[in-house]
N, C-alpha and C positions, 0 to 999 in steps of 0.2 A: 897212595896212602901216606906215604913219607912227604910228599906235597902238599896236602890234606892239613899234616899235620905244621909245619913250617907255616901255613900262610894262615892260619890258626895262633902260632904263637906269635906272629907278625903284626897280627892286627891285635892280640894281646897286650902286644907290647907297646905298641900304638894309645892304645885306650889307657893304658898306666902312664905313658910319658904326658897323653893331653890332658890328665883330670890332675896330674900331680906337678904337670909344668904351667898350666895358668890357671887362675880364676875367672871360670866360665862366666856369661851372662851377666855380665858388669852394666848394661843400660840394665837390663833386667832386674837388677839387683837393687838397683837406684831406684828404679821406681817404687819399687816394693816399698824401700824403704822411705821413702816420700810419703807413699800413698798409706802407708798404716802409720806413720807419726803425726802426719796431719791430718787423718779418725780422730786420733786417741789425742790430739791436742784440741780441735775442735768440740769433742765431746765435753772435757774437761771446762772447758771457757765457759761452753752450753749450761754444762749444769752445775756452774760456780755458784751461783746462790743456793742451792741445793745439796750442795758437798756436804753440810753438816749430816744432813738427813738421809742420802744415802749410803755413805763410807763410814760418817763420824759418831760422834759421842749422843748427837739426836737423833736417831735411827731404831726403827723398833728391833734389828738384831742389834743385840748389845753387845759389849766387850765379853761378857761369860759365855755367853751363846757362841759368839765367832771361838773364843778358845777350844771350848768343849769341843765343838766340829772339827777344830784344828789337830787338835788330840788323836781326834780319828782317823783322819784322814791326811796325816801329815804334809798338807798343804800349808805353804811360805806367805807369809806377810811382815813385814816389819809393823805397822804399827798393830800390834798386839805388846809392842816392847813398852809402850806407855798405856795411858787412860788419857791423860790430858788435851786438854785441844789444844796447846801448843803447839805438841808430836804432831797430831793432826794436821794441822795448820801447815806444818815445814814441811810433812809428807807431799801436801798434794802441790804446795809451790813448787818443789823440785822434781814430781813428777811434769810439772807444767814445761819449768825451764829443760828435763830432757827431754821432753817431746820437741821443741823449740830444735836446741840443739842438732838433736837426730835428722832431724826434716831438715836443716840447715846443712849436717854432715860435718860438725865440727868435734873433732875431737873424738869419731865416731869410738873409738873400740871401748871408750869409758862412758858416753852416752848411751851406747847400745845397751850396756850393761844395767847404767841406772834405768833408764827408759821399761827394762823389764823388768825391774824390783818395782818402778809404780804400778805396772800395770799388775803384776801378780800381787801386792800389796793391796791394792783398790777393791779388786776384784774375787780376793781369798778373804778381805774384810766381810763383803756382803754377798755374800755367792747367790742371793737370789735374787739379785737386781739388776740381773745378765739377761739377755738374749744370744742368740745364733753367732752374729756378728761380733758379740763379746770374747765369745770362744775362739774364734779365728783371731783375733787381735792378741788374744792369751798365750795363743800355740804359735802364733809367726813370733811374736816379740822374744820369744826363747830362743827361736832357730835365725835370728836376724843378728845375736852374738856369734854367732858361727860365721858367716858370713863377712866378706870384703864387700860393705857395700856401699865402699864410698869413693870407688874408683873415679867414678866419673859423679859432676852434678854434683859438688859438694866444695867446701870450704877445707877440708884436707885434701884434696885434689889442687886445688889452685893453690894450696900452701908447697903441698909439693913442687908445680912446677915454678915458685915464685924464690925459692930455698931449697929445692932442691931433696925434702924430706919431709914426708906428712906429720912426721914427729920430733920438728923443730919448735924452738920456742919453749916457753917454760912455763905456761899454762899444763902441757902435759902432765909433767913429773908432779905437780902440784894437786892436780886434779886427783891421780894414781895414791899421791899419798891418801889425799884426805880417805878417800875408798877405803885404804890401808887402814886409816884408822878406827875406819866405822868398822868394818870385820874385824881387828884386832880386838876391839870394843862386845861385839856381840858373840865372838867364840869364846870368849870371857866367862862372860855372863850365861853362859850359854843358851845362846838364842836360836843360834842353827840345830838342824837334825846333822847326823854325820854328811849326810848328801850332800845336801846344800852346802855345807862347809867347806867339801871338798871341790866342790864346781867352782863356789868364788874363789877358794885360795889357789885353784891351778888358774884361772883368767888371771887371778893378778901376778901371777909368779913368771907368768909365759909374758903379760902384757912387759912387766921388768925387762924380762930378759931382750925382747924385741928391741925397748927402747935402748939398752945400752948397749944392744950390737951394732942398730942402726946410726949410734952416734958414732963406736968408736971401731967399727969393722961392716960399715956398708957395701963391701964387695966382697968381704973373706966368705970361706968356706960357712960359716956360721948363720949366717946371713941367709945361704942357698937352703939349707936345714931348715929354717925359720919359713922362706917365703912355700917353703913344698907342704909342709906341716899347714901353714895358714890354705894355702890353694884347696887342700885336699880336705881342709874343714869347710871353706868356701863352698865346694860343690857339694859335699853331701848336705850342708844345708839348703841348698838350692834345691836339690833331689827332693827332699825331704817336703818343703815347702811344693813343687811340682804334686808328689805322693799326695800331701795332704788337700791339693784343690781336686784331684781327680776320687779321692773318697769322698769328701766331701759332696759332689756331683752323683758319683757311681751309685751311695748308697739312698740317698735322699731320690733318687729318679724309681729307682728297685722297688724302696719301700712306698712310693706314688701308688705302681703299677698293681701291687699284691692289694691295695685297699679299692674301695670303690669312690670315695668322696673326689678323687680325680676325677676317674671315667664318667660321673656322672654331673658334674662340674662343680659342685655344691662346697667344695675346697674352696675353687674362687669366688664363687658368690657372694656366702656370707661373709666372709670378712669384707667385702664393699657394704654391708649395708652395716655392719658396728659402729656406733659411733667413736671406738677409741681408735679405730684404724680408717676411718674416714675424714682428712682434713680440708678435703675438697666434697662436696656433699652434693655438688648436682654431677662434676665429673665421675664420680663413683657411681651416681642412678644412671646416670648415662652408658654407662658400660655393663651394670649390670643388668639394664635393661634389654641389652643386644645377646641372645640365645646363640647366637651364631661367635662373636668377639668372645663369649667366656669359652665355647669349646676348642675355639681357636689357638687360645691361650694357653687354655688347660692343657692339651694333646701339646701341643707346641713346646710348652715348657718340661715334659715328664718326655718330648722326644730329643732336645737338646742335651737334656742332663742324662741319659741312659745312652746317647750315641759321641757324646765328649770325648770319654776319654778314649773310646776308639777312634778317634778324628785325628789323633794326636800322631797316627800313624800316618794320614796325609796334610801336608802342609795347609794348601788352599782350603781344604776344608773344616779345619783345626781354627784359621782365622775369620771364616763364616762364624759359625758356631761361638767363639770368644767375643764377636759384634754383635750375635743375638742373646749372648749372656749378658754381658752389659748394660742390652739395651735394658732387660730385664729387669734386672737389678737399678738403671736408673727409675723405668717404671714402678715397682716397689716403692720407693723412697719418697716418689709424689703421690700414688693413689694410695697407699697403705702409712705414709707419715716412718717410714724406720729410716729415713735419711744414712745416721751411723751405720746400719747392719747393710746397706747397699753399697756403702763408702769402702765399708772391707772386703767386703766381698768382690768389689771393683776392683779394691786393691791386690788381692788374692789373685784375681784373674789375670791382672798385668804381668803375673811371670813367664808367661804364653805370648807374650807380645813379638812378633819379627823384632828380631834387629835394624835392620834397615828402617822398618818404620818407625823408632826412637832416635834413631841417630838423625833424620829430617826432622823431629820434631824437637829435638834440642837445639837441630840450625835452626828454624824454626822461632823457637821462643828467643833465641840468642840476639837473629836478625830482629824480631818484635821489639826485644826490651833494650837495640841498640838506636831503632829508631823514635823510637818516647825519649830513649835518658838524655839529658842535656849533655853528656857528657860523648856522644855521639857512639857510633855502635863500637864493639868492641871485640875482637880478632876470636875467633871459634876455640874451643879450648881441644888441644890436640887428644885423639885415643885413648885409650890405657892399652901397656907396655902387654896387647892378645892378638896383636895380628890383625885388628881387624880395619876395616877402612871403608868411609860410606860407600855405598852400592847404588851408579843409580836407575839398579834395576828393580823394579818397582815390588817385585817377590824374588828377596835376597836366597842367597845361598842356604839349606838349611843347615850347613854343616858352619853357621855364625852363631846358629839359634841355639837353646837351651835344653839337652836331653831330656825325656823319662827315663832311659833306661840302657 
């Protein structure tokens, strides 16, 4: 019993030193953060002629409409602060230039930040001009502030090792004020709810504090405070993002199996013969002509998404399953035309991805984009400060990989 108990608070202690001494899932993290800023910047580009008409001041929801709803449901947007298309105008260029940023990794803990005022912005403007895919790009861009996720695959990573500090240079503090000044500006005015208020003025108070420790006590005591506190927001947002791809799966597989328009295929079907979800019109006859390919599909997809999240508990079979999601999801995007909603959903999935097989894939692109550049290839960029080191055993260790639970 007394042994019981000892190798109980052993591995307790264990599991608090590793969640609260590094930032888990650092490829993992990259990619997310890749993979959902260029969605939401592609989109963006995509429906740049059409910005007025879905976000803006040409839009059949109008500016009283979105407020009214806003009222109710105390959901965040900044432009409800103007009417003018100006406002408008400024809004979606600097949700463009964070999306830029983010997927670049520059400057990440102030782009994360803006990156998610456009997107709740945009998308609390016209809340019914979303799909599926919108939703998951709304709830990761919140938990992607929590997050270190610019370890690796980023411009503050090579800043770091080039200076010595991802928070050198004077673009930072500059960038921090202006933030500073636009919240000091709208609790003013008062634009936020108390929430909201409270969320940016601790990001900005904590982002403060990070930068003037790391300038002028990067190894004190303070510092150590600092990187435990960030680690431990790191993982839960990891967690959280992990939670949210296996509900997502869990309940959508559930709610398949309790109707009939699965079991009896007629879910796949007709959406092949619509013309708004048919961009290919003989490939979609072609498939819906095969009795055999739609039940295939059909059973196949409502058995992936109900057997996922228990997969998660065996390795090899957790990364079957994440290749037959994908593929899915890329299938979607070309016979149903939702491109965006598969891009996130793709992106969503990659916080599942081995270690090991990210870390060849960034040799990978490194070795590719050193033998094009004129500039001839260029030296691999070393780890982040977790122990970790390529593998090259083809199904890595899983104790590299990223918890559920």
């Amino acid at each position: 019993m007394v042994e019981g108990v000892r190798r109980a608070r052993t591995a307790l202690a264990g599991a608090v030193a590793r969640v609260s001494g590094q930032a888990l899932g650092p490829y993992q993290s990259a990619v997310v953060r890749i993979g959902f800023a260029g969605t939401w910047l592609f989109f963006l580009l995509r429906e740049f002629p059409h910005r007025a008409e879905l976000y803006g001041p040409d839009g059949p929801w109008s500016q009283e409409l979105a407020e009214r709803l806003l009222d109710s449901n105390g959901a965040f947007t900044v432009l409800t602060w103007s009417a003018s298309k100006l406002w408008f105008e400024t809004v979606y260029a600097v949700a463009v230039l964070a999306s830029v940023g983010l997927l670049l990794g520059w400057r990440t803990r102030a782009t994360s930040v803006v990156f998610m005022v456009g997107v709740l912005s945009l998308q609390n403007r016209s809340v019914f001009m979303g799909d599926g895919g919108d939703n998951v790009i709304h709830l990761v861009a919140i938990y992607l502030v929590l997050t270190r996720c610019a370890q690796v695959w980023s411009l503050d990573a090579r800043r770091a090792r080039t200076r010595g500090s991802a928070t050198a240079g004077a673009a930072g503090p500059v960038l921090w004020g202006v933030l500073g000044a636009v919240l000091a500006h709208g609790a003013a005015a008062g634009r936020f709810s108390h929430g909201w208020l409270a969320a940016f003025a601790a990001v900005w108070v904590l982002s403060g504090l990070w930068w003037l420790v790391d300038r002028h006590e990067p190894e004190g005591e303070g510092r150590a405070v600092l990187d435990v506190l960030a680690n431990v927001l790191h993982n839960a947002g990891m967690f959280v993002i992990m939670a949210e791809v296996c509900l997502i799966y869990a309940t959508a597989g559930w709610y398949k199996i309790q109707g009939s328009r699965w079991q009896d295929g007629t879910a796949l079907y007709y959406p092949l013969g619509l013309d708004y979800f048919t961009p290919w019109p003989t490939l979609s006859a072609l498939l819906a002509g095969s009795g055999t390919l739609v039940m295939l599909l059909s059973y196949g997809t409502v058995a992936v998404q109900v057997a996922f999240p228990f997969a998660l508990f065996n390795r090899r079979l957790k990364n079957v399953l994440l290749v037959l999601m994908m593929l899915e999801h890329a299938g979607i995007a070309v016979l149903l035309g939702l491109p965006f909603f598969s891009l996130a959903m793709i992106a969503a999935d990659a916080v599942f991805l081995p270690t090991g097989f990210l870390v060849r894939l960034g040799t990978g692109v490194v070795a590719l984009w050193g033998r094009w550049s004129p500039a001839g290839p260029s030296p691999a960029p070393p780890l982040p400060e977790t122990g970790l080191r390529p593998d090259p055993d083809p199904d890595p260790d899983p104790a590299l990989e990223p918890r559920t639970g």
